[in-house]
Jmol script that loads the backbone (N, CA, C; Angstrom):
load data "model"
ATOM      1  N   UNK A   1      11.133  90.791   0.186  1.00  0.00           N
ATOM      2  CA  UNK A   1      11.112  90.650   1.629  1.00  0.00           C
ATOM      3  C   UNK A   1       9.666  90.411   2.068  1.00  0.00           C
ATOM      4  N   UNK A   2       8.977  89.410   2.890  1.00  0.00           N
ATOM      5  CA  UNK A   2       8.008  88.942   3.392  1.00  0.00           C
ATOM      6  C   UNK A   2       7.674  90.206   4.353  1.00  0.00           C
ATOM      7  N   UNK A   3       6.558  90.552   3.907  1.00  0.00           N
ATOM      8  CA  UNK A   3       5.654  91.154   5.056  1.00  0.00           C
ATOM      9  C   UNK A   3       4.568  90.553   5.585  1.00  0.00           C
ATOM     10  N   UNK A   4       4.552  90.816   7.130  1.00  0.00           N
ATOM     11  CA  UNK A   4       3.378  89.921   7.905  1.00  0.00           C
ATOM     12  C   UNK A   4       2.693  90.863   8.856  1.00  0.00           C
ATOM     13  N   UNK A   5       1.643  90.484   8.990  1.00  0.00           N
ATOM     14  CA  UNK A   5       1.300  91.332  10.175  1.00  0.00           C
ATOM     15  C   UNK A   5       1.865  91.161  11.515  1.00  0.00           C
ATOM     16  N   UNK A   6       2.222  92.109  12.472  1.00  0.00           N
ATOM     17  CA  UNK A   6       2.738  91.465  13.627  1.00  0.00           C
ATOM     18  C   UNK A   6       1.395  91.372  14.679  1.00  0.00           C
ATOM     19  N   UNK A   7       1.351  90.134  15.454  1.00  0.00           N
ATOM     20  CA  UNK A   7       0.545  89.700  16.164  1.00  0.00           C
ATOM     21  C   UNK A   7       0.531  90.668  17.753  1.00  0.00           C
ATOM     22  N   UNK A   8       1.730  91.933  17.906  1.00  0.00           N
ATOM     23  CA  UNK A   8       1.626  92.291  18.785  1.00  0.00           C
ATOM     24  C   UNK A   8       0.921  93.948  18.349  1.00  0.00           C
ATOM     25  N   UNK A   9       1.461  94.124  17.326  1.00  0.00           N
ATOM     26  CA  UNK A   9       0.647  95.684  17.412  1.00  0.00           C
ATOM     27  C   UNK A   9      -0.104  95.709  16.009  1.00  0.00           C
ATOM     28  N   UNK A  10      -0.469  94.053  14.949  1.00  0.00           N
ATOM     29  CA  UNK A  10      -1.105  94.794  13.851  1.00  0.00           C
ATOM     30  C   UNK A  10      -1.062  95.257  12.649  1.00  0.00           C
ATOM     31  N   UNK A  11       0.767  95.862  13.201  1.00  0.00           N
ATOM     32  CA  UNK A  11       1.119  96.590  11.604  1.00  0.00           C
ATOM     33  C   UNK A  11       2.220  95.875  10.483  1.00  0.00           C
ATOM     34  N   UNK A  12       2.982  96.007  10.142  1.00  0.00           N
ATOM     35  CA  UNK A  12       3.368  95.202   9.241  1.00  0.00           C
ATOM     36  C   UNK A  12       4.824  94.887   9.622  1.00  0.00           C
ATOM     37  N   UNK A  13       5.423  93.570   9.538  1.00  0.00           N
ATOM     38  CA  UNK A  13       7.043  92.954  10.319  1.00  0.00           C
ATOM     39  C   UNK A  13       7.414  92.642   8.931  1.00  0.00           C
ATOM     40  N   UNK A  14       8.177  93.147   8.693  1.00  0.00           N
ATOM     41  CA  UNK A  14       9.248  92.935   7.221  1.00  0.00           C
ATOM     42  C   UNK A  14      10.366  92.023   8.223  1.00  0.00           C
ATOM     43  N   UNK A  15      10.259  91.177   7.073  1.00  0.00           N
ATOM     44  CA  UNK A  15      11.477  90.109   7.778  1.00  0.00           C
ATOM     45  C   UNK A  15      12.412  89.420   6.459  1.00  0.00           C
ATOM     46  N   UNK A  16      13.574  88.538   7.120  1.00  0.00           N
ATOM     47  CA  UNK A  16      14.161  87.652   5.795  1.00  0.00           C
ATOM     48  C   UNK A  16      14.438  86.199   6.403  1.00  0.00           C
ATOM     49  N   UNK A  17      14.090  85.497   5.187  1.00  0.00           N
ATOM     50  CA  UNK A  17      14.258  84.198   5.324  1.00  0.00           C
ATOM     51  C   UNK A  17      15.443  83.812   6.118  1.00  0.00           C
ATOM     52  N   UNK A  18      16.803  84.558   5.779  1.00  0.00           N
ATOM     53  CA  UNK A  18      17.603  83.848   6.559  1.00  0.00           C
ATOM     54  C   UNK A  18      17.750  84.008   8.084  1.00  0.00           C
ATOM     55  N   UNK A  19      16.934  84.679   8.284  1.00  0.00           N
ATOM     56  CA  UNK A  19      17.196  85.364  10.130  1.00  0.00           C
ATOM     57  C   UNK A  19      16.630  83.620  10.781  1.00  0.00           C
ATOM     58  N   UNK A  20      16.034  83.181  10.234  1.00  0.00           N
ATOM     59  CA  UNK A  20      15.667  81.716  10.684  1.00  0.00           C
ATOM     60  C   UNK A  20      16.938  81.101  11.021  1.00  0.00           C
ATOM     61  N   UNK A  21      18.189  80.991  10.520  1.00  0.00           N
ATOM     62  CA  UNK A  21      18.887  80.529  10.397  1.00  0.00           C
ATOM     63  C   UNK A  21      20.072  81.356  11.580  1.00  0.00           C
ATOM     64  N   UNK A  22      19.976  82.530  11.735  1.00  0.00           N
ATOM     65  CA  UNK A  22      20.947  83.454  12.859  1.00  0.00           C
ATOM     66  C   UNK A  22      20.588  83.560  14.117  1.00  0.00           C
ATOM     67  N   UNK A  23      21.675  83.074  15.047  1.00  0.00           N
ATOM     68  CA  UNK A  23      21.033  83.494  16.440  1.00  0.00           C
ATOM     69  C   UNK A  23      20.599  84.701  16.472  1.00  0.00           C
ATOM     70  N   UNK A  24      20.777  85.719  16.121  1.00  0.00           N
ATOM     71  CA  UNK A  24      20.267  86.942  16.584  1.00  0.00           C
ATOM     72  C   UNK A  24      19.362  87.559  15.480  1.00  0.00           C
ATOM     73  N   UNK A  25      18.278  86.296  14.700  1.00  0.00           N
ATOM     74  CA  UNK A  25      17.376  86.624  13.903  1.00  0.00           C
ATOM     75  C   UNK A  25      16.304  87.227  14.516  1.00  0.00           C
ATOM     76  N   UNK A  26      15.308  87.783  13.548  1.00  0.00           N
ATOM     77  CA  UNK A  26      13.872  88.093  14.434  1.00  0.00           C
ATOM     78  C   UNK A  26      14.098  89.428  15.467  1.00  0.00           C
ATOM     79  N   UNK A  27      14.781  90.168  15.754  1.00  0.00           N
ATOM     80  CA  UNK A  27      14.785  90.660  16.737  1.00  0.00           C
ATOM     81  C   UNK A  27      15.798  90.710  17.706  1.00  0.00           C
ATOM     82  N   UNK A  28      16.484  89.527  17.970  1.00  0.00           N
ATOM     83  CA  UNK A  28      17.591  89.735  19.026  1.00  0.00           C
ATOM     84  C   UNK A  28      16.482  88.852  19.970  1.00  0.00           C
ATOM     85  N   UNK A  29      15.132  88.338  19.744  1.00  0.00           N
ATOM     86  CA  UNK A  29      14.254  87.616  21.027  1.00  0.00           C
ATOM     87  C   UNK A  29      13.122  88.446  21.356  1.00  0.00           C
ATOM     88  N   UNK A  30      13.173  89.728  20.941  1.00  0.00           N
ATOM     89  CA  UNK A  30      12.253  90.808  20.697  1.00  0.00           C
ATOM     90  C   UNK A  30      11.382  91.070  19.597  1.00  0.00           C
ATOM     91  N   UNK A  31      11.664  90.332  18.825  1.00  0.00           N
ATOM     92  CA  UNK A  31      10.613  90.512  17.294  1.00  0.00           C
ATOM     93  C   UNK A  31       9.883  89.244  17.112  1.00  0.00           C
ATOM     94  N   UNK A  32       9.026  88.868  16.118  1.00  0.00           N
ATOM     95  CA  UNK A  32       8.126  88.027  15.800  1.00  0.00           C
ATOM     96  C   UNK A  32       8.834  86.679  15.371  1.00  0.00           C
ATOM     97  N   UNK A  33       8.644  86.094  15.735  1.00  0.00           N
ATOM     98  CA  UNK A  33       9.453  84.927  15.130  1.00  0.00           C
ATOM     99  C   UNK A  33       8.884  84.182  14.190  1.00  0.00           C
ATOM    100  N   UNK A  34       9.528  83.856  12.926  1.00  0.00           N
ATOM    101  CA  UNK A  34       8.744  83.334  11.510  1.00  0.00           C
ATOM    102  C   UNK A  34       9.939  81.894  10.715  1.00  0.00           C
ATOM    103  N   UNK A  35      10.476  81.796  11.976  1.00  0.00           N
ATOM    104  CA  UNK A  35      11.335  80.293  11.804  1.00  0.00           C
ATOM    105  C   UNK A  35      10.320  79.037  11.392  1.00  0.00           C
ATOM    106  N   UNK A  36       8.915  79.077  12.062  1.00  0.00           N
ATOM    107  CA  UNK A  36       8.506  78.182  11.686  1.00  0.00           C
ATOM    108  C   UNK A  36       7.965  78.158  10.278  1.00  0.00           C
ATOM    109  N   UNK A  37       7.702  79.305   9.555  1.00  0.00           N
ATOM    110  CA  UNK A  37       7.390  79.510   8.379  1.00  0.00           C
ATOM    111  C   UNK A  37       8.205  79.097   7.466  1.00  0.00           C
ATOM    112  N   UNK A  38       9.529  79.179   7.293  1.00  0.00           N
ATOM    113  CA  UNK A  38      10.469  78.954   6.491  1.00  0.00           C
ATOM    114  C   UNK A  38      10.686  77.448   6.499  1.00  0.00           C
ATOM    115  N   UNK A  39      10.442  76.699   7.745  1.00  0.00           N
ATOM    116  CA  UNK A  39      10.211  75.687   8.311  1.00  0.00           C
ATOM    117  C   UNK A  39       9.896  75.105   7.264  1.00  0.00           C
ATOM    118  N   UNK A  40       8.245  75.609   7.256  1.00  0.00           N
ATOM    119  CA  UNK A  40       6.959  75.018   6.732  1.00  0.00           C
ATOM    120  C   UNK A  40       7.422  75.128   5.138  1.00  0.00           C
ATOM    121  N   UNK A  41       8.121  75.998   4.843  1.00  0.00           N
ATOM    122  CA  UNK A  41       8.619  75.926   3.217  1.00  0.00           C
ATOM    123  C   UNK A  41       9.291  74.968   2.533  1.00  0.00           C
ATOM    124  N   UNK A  42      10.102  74.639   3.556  1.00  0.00           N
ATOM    125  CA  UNK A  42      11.707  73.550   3.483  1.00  0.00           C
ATOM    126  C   UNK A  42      10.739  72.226   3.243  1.00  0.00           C
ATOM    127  N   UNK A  43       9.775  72.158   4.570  1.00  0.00           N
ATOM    128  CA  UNK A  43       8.928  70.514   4.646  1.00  0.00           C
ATOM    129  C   UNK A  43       7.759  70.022   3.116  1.00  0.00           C
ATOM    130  N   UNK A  44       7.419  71.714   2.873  1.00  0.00           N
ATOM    131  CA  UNK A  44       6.852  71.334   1.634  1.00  0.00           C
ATOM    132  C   UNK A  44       7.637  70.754   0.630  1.00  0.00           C
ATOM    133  N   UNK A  45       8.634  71.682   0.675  1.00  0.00           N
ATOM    134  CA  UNK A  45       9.387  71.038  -0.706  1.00  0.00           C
ATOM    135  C   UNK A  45      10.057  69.207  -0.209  1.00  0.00           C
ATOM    136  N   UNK A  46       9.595  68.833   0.784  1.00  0.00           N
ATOM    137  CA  UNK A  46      10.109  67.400   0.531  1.00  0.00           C
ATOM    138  C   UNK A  46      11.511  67.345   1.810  1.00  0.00           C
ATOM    139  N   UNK A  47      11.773  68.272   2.587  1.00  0.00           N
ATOM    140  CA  UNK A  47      13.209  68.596   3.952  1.00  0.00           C
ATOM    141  C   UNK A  47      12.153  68.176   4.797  1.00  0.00           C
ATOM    142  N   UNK A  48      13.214  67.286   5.922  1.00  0.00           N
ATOM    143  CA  UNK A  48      12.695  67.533   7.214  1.00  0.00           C
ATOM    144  C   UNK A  48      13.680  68.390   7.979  1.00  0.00           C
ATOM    145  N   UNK A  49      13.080  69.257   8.511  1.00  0.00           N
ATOM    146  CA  UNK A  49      13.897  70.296   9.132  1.00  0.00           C
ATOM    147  C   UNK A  49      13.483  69.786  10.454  1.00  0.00           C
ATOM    148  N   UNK A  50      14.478  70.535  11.292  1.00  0.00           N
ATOM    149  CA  UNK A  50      14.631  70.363  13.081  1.00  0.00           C
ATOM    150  C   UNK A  50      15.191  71.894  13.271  1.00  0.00           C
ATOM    151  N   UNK A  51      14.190  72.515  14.212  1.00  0.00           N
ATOM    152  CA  UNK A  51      14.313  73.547  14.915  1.00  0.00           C
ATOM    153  C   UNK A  51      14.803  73.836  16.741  1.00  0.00           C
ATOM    154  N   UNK A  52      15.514  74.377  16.743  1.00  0.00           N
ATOM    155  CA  UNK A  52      15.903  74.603  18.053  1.00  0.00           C
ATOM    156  C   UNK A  52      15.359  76.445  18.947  1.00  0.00           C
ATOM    157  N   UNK A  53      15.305  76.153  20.247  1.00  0.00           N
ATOM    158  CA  UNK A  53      15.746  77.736  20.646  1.00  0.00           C
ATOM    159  C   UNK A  53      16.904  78.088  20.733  1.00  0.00           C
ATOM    160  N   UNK A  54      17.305  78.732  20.942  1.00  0.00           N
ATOM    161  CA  UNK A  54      18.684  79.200  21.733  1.00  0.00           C
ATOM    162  C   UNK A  54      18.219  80.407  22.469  1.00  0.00           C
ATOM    163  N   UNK A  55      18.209  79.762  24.155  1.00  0.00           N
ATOM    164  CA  UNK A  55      17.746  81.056  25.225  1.00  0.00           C
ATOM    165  C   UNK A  55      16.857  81.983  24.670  1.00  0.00           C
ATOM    166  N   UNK A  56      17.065  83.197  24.835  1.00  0.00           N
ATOM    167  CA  UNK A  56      16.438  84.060  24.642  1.00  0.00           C
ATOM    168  C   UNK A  56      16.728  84.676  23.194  1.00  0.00           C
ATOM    169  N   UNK A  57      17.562  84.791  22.752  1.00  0.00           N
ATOM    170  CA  UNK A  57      17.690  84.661  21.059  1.00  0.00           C
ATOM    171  C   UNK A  57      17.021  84.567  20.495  1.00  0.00           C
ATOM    172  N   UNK A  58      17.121  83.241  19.949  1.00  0.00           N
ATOM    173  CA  UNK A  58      16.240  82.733  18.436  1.00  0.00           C
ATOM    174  C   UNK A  58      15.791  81.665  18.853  1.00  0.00           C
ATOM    175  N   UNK A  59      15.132  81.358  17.407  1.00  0.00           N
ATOM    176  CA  UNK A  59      14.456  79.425  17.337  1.00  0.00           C
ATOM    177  C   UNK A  59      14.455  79.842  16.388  1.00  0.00           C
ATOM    178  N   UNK A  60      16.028  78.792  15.816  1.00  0.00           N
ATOM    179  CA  UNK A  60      16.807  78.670  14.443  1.00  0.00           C
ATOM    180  C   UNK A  60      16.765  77.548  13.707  1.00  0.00           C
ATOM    181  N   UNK A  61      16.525  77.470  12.825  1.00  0.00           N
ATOM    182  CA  UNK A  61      16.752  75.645  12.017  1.00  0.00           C
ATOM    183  C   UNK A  61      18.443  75.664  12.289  1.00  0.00           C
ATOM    184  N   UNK A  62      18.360  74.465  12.843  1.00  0.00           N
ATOM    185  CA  UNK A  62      19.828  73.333  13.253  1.00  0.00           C
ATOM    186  C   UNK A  62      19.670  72.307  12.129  1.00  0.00           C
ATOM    187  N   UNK A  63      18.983  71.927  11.377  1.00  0.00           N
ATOM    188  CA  UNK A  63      19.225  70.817  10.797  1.00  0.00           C
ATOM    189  C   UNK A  63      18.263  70.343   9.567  1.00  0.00           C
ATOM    190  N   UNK A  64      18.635  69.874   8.066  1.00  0.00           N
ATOM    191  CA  UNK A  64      17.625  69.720   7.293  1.00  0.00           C
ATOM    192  C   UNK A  64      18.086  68.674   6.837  1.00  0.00           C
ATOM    193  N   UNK A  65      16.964  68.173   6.626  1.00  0.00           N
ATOM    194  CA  UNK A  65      17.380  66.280   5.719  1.00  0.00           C
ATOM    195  C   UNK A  65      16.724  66.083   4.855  1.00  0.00           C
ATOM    196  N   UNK A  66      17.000  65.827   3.491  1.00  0.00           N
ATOM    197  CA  UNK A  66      16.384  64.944   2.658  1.00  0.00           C
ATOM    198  C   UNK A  66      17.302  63.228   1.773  1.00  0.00           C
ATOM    199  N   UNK A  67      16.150  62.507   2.001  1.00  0.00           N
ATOM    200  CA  UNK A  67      16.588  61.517   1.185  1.00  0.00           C
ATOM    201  C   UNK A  67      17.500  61.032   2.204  1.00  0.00           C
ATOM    202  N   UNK A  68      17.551  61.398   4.115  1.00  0.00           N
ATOM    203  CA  UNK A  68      18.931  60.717   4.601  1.00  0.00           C
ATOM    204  C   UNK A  68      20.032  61.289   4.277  1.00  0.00           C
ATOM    205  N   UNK A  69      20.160  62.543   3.864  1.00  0.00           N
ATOM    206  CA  UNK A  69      21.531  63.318   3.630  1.00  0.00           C
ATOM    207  C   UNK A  69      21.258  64.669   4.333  1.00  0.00           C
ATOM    208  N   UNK A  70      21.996  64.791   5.311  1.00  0.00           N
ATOM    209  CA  UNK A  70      21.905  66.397   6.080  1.00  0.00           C
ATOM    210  C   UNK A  70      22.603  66.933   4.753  1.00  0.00           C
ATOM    211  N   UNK A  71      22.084  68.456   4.641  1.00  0.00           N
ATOM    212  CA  UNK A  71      21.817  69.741   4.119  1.00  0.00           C
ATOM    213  C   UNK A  71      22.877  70.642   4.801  1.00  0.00           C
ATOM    214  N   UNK A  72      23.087  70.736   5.599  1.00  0.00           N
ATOM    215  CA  UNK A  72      23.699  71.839   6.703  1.00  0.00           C
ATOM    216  C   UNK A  72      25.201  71.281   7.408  1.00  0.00           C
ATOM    217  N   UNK A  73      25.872  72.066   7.198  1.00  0.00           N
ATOM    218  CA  UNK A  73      27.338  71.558   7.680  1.00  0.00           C
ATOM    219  C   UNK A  73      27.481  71.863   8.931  1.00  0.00           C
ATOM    220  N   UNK A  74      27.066  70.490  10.027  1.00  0.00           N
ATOM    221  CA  UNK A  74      27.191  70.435  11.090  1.00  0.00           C
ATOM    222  C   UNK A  74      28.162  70.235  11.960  1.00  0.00           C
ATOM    223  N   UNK A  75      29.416  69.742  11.737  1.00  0.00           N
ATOM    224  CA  UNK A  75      30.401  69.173  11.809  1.00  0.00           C
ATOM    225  C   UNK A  75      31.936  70.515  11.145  1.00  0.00           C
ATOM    226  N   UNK A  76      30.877  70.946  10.417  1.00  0.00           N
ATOM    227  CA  UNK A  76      32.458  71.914  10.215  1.00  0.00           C
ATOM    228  C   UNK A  76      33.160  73.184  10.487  1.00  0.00           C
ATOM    229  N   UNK A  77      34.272  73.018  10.281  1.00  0.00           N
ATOM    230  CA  UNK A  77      35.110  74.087  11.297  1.00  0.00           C
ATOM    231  C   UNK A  77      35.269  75.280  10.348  1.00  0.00           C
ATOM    232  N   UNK A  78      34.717  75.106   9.192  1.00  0.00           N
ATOM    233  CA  UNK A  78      34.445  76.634   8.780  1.00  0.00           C
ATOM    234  C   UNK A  78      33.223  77.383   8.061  1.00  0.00           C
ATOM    235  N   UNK A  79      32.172  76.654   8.934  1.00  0.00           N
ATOM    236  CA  UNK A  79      30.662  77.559   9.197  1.00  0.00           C
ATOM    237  C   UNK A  79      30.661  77.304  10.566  1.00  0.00           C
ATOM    238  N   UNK A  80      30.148  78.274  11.174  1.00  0.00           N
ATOM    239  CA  UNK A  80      29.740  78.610  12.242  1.00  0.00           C
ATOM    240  C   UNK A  80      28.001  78.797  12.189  1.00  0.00           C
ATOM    241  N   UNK A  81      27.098  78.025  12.444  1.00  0.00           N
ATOM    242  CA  UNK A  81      25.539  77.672  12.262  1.00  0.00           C
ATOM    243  C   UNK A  81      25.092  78.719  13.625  1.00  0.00           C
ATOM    244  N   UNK A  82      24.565  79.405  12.885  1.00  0.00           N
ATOM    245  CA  UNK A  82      24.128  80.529  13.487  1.00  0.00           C
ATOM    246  C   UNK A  82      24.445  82.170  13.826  1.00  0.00           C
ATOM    247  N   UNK A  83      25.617  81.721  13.001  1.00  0.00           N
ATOM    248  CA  UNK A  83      26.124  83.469  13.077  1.00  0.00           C
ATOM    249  C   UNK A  83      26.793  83.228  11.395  1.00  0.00           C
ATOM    250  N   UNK A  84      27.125  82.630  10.962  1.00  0.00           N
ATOM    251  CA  UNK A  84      27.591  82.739   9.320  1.00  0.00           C
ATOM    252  C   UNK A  84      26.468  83.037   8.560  1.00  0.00           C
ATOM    253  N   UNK A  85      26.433  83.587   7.217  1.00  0.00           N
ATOM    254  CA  UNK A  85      25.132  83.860   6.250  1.00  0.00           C
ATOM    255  C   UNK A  85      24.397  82.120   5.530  1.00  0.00           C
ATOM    256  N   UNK A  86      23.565  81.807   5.863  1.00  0.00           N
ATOM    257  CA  UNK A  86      23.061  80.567   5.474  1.00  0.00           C
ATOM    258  C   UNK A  86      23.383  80.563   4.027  1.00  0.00           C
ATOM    259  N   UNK A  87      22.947  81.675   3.620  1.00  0.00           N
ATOM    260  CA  UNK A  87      23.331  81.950   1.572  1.00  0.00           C
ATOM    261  C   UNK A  87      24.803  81.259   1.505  1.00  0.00           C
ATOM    262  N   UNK A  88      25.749  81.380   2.249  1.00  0.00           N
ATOM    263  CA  UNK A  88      27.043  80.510   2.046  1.00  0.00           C
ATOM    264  C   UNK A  88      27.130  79.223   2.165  1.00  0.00           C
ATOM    265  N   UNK A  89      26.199  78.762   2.867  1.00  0.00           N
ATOM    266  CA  UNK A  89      26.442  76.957   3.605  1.00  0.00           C
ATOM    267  C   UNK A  89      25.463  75.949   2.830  1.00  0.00           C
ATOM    268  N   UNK A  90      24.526  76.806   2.646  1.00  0.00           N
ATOM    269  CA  UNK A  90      23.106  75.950   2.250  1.00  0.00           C
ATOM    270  C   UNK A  90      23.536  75.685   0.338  1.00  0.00           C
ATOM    271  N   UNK A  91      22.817  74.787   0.513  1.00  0.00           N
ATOM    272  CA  UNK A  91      23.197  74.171  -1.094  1.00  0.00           C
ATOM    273  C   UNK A  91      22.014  75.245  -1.675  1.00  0.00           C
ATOM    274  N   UNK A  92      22.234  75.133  -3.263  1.00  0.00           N
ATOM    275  CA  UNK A  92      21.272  76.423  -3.613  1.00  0.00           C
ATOM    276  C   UNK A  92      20.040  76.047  -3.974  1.00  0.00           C
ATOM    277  N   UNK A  93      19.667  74.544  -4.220  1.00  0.00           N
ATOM    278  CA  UNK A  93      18.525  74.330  -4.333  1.00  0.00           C
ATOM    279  C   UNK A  93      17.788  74.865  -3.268  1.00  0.00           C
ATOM    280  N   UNK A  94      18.122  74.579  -2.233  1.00  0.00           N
ATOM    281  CA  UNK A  94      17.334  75.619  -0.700  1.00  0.00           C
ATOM    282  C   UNK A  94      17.572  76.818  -0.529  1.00  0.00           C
ATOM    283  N   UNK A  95      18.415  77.634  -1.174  1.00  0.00           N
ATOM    284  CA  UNK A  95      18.473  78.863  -1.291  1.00  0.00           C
ATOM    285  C   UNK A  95      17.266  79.672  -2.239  1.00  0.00           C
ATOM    286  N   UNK A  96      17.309  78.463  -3.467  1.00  0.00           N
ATOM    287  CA  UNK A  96      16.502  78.798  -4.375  1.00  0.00           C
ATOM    288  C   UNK A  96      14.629  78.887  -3.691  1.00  0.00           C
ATOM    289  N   UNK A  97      14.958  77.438  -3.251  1.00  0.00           N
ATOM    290  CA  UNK A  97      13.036  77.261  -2.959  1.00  0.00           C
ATOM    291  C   UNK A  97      12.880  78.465  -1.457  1.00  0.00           C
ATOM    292  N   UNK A  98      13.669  79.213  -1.175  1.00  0.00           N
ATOM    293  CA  UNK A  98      13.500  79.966  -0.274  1.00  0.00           C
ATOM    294  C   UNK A  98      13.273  81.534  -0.590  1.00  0.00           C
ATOM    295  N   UNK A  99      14.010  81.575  -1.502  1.00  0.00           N
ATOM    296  CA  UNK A  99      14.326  82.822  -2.319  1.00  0.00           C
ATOM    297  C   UNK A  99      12.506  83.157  -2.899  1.00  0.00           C
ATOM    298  N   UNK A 100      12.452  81.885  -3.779  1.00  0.00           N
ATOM    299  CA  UNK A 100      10.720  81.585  -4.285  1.00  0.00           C
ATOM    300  C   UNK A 100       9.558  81.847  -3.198  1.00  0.00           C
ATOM    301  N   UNK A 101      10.007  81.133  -2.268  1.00  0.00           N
ATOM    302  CA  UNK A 101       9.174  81.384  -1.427  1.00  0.00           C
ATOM    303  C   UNK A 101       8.701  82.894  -0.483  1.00  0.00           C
ATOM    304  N   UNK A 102       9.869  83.182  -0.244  1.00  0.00           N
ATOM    305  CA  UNK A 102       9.766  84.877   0.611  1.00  0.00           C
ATOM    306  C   UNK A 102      10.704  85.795  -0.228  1.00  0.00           C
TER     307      UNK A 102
END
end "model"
wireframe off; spacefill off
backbone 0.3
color backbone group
């Protein structure tokens, strides 16, 4: 589990990669938000990711592409993107370089 410092008091924000991915990651809109980090993981390895807010919630990855092939099942009626576990939807090569990463 990634520890960071939090920018509001200093001490240390234990977080998980997939809260990037849940509306009610990070906090509920109250905690640190580190979507763009995971972000920044996906783009290294070669994804273009697209991030959204949702209100007061989150700012969740909606969308990853490589090579011209979305990553993320946008279209289907049995994930729900943003409240299902990303570990189920996401192919595992991105599970993997995520896992590596945090």
């Amino acid at each position: 589990m990634p520890i960071t410092t939090c920018l509001t008091c200093c001490g240390e924000y234990h977080w998980k990669w997939e809260e990037a991915f849940d509306k009610f990651g990070f906090g509920d809109g109250d905690g640190q938000v580190e979507t763009y980090s995971v972000a920044d993981a996906l783009e290294r390895a070669g994804y273009i990711v697209e991030i959204e807010t949702w209100g007061l919630h989150n700012t969740l990855i909606v969308s990853i592409v490589k090579d011209g092939e979305e990553m993320m099942p946008l279209c289907s009626s049995e994930v729900a993107i943003g409240y299902d576990d990303p570990r189920d939807y996401l192919p595992e090569e991105i599970v993997r370089i995520l896992d590596r990463a945090f």
